[in-house]
Structure formats: structure tokens, C-alpha cells
C-alpha positions in Angstrom: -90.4 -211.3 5.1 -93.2 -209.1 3.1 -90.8 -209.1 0.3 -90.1 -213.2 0.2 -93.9 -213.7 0.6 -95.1 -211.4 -2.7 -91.7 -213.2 -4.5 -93.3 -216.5 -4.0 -97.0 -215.8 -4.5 -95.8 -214.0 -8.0 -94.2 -217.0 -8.8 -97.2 -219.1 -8.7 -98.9 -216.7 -11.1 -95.9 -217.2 -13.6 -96.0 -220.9 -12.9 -99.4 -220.9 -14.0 -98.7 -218.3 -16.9 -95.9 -221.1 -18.1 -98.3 -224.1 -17.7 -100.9 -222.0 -20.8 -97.9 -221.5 -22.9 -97.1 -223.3 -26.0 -93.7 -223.4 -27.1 -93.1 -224.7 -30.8 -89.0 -225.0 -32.1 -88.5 -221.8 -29.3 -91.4 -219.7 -31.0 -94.3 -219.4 -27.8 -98.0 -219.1 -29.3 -99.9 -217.2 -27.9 -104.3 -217.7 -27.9 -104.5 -215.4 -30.8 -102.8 -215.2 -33.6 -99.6 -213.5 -33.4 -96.5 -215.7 -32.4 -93.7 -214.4 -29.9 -90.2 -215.0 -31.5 -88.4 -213.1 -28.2 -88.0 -213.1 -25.5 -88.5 -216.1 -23.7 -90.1 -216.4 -20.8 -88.4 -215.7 -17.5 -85.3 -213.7 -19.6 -84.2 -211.4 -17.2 -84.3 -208.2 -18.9 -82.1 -204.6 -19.1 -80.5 -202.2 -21.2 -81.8 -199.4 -23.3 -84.7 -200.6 -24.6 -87.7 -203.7 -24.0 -87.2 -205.4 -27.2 -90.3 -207.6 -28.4 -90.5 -209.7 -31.7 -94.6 -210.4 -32.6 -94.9 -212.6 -35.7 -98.2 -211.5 -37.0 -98.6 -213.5 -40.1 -98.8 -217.0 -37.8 -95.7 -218.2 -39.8 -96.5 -216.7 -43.4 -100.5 -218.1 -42.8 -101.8 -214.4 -42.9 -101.5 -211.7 -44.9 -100.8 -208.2 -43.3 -103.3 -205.2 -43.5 -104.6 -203.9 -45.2 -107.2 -206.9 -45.4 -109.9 -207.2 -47.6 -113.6 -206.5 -47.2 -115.1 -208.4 -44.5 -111.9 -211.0 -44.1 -112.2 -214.6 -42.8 -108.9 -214.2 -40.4 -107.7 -210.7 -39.5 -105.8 -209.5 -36.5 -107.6 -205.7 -36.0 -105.3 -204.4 -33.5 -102.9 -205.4 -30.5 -101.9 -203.4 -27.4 -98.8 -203.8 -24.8 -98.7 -203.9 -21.4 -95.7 -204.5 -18.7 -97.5 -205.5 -15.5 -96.4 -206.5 -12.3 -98.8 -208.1 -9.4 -96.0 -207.8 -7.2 -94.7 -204.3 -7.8 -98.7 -203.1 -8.4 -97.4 -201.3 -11.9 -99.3 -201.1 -14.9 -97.2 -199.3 -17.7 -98.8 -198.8 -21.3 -96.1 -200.1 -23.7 -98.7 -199.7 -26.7 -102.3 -198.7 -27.0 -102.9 -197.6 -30.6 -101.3 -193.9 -30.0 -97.8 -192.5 -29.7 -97.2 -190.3 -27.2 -94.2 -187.5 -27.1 -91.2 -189.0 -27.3 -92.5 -192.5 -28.2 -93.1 -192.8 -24.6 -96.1 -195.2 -25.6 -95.7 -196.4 -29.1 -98.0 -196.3 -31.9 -100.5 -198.8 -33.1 -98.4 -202.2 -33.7 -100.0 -203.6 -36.8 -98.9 -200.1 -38.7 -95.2 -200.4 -37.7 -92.8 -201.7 -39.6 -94.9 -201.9 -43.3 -93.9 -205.3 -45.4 -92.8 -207.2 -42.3 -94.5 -209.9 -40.8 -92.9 -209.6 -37.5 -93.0 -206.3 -35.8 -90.0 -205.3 -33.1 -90.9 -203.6 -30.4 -88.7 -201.2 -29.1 -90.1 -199.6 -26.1 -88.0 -197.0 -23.4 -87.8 -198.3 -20.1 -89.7 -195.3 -18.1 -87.1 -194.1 -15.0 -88.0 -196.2 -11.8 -86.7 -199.2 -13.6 -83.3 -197.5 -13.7 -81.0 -199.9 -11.8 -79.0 -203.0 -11.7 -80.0 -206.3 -10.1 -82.8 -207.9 -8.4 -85.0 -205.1 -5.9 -84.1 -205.3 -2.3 -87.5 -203.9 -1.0 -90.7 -203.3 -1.4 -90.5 -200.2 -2.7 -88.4 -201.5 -5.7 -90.3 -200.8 -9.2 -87.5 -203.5 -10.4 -88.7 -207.3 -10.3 -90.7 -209.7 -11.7 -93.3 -208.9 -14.5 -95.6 -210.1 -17.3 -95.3 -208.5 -20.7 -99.5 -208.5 -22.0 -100.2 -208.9 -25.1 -104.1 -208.4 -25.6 -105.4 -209.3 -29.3 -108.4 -208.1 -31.0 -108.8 -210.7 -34.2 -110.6 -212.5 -36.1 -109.6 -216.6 -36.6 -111.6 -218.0 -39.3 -115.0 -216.2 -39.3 -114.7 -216.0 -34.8 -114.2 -212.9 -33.6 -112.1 -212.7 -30.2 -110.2 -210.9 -27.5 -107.4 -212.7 -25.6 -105.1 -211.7 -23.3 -101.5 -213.2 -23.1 -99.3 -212.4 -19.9 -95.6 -213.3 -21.0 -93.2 -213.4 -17.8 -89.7 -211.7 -17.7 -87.6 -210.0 -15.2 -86.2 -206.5 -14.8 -83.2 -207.5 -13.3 -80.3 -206.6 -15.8 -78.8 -203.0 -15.6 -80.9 -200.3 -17.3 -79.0 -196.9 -17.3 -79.7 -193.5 -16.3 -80.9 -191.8 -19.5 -82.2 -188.4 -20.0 -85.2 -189.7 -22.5 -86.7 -192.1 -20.2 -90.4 -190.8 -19.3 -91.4 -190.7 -16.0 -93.6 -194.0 -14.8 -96.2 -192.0 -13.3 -97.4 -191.2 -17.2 -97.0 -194.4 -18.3 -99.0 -196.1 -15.2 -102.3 -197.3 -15.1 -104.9 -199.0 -12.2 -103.9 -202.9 -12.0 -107.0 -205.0 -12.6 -107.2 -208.1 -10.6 -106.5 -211.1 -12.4 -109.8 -212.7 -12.3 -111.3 -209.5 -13.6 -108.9 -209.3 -16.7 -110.0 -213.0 -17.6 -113.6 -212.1 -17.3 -112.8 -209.6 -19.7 -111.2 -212.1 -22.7 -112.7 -215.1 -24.6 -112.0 -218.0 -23.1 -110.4 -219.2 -26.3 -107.3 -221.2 -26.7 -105.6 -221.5 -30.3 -103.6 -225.0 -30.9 -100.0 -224.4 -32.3 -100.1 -226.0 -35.7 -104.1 -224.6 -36.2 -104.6 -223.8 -39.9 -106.1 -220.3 -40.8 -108.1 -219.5 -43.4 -108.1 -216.6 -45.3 -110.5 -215.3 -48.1 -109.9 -217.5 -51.7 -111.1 -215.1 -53.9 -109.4 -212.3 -52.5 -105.8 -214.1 -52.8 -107.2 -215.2 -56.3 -107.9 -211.6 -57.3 -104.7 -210.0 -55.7 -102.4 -212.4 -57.6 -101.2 -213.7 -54.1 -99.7 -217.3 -53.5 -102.3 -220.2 -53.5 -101.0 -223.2 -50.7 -101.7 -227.0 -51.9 -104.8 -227.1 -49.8 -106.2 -224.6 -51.4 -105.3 -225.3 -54.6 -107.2 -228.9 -54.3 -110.3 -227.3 -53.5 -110.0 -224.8 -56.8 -109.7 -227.8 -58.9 -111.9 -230.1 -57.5 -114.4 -227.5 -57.8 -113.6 -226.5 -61.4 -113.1 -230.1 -62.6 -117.1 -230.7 -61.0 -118.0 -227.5 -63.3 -116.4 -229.1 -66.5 -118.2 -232.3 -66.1 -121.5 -230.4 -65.5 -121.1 -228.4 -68.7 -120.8 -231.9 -70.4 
């Protein structure tokens, strides 16, 4: 009965979770500025690895790092979380450093150099070892939220945001002998209400344009959109009529 009552009061939390989420042509955007290609949300989840795709150029809008001097948009780092209300886990999945083993991986912005979407690749620690949904309370197995907390910039704002992306540890994850332990992977569970305290309450509308520095893209040789390319010669054409 315990069991069924945490099952259902989790799944108002990821009913809520779903209600935040914006889902563009199966991309979900998250309040900051990274985009999540996979997974979607409520995959039930196994195998070797926790596999996450982050686009972190907001569909080609952003360059990567490095950025330039004081930069109009700029995402300055993002950490990983899987977190479970109902299972009271807390496992680091990324928090800037990688540990032995790539237990916790490294700073996300730094992987994968010349990509604008960065795969995660993350060993499932050894209590999720198993196949199918848990049958008691003392199951590590269940439902979970993958958070994804940005630090950012979004067109001269600087914010914080969290983003709790629901999945479920149900598929078969093997017995593997590099699977660290969950013990040093775990950390205290913050209420809910305390994490949201925490964030900016700051909600970014799929389709928002982001602006990045002109003269820096100028100066770098990079690609100038139409927008942008209006203002340059509007501005140049008023310059040329004021010389005359």
C-alpha cells in the first residue's frame, strides 16, 4: 500500500513536470538555453549507460565557448542530476569534475569540442542493476527526474534554472564490474520547494531569438543571420548619408 501511495504522489510531480515542458518537432526546451534532443520524457530507461543529447547552441543560435569578453548570451556551465522523490536518491551525473572512472563526468560545456550537442554517457551506479519495475520500497529502481540546472546568460540576463526531465529505470541494466557504488554518487534530496527557491523564476519561449555580440561575429569572420545583417546596413547606409 506504501508503495502504490509514493507511485501515485510521484506521478503528480511528473504530471506537473510535463505540464512546464515545451515540446517543439520532438526537441523539449528547457527554461534555459540548452535544448533536449533525447530522451523523451517518461522513456523507460536501461542498459549500459544513461544516454543524454543537450543541444547547446539553441538550434545553431549560439556559438560554443570559448565566448568573447563580456558576451550578450552565454551558457557558463551545466550540471546533472538523477533524482528520485520516491526512491529519496540523489546521484551526481555531472558537477564540473570527473571523478575515477568517470564515475561523475566532467564539465559538460568542455566535452565533445566542435559539437553543438553534447552526449552524455553516464554509468548506471550498482543499485540500479536490475530488470523491471521495483517491487518494494527498498527498490533504488523506479521513477526519476533527470536535472538539468543551467548557469547562463540570455541576452544581457543572467540566470539559474533548474529543469527536472522524467524517465524511468525500468529496462534491464546488467551486472557490470565498472559500475560505482551509489553511496559515492548520492547526495541529501532537497525538497522541491526549496530547489525552486533556489532558481529564477524564468521561463524561456521556444522560438525566443538570442542575441549574441555583433562585433564579435564581425571580427571573428563568423556567419551574419538576415536580421542582423539589416541592422548593419541600415546603420551604415544612415553613416553614408551623414557624410554627405
Amino acid at each position: 500500500m506504501i508503495l502504490f501511495i509514493s507511485r501515485i504522489f510521484a506521478l503528480s510531480f511528473l504530471a506537473q513536470g510535463l505540464a512546464a515542458q515545451q515540446i517543439v518537432n520532438g526537441q523539449i526546451y528547457t527554461p534555459g538555453i540548452a535544448i533536449i534532443d533525447a530522451p523523451q520524457p517518461n522513456t523507460p530507461l536501461g542498459g549500459d549507460y544513461l544516454q543524454v543529447a543537450l543541444d547547446v547552441s539553441s538550434d545553431g543560435q549560439l556559438q560554443l565557448p570559448p565566448y568573447p569578453d563580456n558576451p550578450t548570451s552565454a551558457i557558463w556551465n551545466i550540471t546533472l542530476f538523477l533524482s528520485s522523490y520516491t526512491t529519496g536518491k540523489n546521484f551526481t551525473i555531472s558537477n564540473g569534475t570527473a571523478t575515477a572512472g568517470n564515475a561523475s563526468l566532467g564539465e559538460i560545456m568542455l566535452q565533445e569540442p566542435g559539437s553543438t550537442v553534447k552526449h552524455v554517457n553516464w554509468v548506471w551506479p550498482d543499485c540500479l542493476i536490475g530488470d523491471g519495475a521495483p517491487t518494494n520500497d527498498s527498490s533504488a529502481r523506479g521513477l526519476y527526474n533527470i536535472s538539468i540546472r543551467q548557469n547562463f546568460r540570455l541576452n544581457g540576463s543572467d540566470e539559474y534554472t533548474i529543469f527536472d526531465l522524467p524517465i524511468q529505470v525500468t529496462n534491464s541494466i546488467p551486472a557490470e564490474s565498472n559500475r560505482p557504488s551509489c553511496d559515492s554518487l548520492n547526495n541529501a534530496l532537497l525538497p522541491a520547494d526549496v530547489l525552486a527557491i533556489s532558481a529564477n523564476n524564468f521561463t524561456r519561449i521556444a522560438g525566443t531569438a538570442i542575441k549574441t555580440n555583433i562585433a564579435n561575429r564581425l571580427r571573428t569572420g563568423g556567419l551574419v543571420d538576415v536580421q542582423t545583417a539589416a541592422y548593419i546596413l541600415c546603420i551604415t547606409t544612415l553613416a553614408l548619408l551623414h557624410a554627405f
